[in-house]
C-alpha positions in Angstrom: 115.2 105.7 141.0 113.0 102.5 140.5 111.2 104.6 137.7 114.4 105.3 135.9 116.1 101.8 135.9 112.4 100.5 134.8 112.2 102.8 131.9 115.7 101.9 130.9 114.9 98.0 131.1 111.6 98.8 128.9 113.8 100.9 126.2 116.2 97.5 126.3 113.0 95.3 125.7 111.1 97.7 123.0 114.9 98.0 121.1 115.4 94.2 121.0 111.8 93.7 119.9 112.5 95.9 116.8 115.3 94.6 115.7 113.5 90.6 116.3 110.4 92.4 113.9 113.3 93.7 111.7 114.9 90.7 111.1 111.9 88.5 110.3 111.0 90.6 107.7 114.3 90.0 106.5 114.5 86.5 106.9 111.0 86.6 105.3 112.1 88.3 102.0 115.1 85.9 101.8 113.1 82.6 102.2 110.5 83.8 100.0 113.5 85.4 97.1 112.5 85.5 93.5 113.7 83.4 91.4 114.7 85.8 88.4 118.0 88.8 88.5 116.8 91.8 89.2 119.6 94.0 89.3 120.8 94.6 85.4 124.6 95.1 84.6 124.7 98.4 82.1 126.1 98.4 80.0 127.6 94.9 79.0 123.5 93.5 78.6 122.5 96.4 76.1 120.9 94.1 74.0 119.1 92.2 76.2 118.3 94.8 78.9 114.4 95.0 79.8 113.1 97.9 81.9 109.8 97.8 84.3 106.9 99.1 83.3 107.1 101.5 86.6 111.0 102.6 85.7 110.3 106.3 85.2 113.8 107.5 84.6 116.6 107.2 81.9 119.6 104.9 81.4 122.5 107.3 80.2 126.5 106.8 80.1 128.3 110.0 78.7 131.8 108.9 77.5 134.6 111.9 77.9 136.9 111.5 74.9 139.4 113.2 76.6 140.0 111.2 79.5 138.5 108.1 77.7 136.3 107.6 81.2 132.4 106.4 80.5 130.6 107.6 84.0 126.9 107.4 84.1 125.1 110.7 83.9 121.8 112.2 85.7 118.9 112.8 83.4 118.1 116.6 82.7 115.7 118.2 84.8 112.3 118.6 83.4 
């Protein structure tokens, strides 16, 4: 019975120490933030949109005349 109420205690303490690691590195990526936007807004900054040199994919918006809805599209499978 000791054993079991033990093991529940040390799930309790191993839980709340994850969470404590979890939120420093939080707390460390939002004291130490970059300065610059990362996320871009497509597709109102065509013109001045800049893509990473590690972006691998494709930037599409398909436009359906019919409805007159833009959606963004997945890039065909290779």
């Amino acid at each position: 019975m000791f054993k079991a109420i033990y093991q529940y205690f040390a799930e309790i303490i191993q839980a709340i120490r994850g969470l404590l690691n979890g939120m420093m590195v939080t707390g460390k990526y939002i004291a130490h933030a970059r300065k610059e936007i990362i996320t871009q807004e497509y597709p109102d900054n065509r013109l001045t949109l800049e893509m990473f040199e590690r972006f691998r994919g494709e930037v599409l918006l398909t436009h359906n005349e019919a409805t007159n809805i833009a959606a963004p599209a997945a890039p065909p499978a290779r």
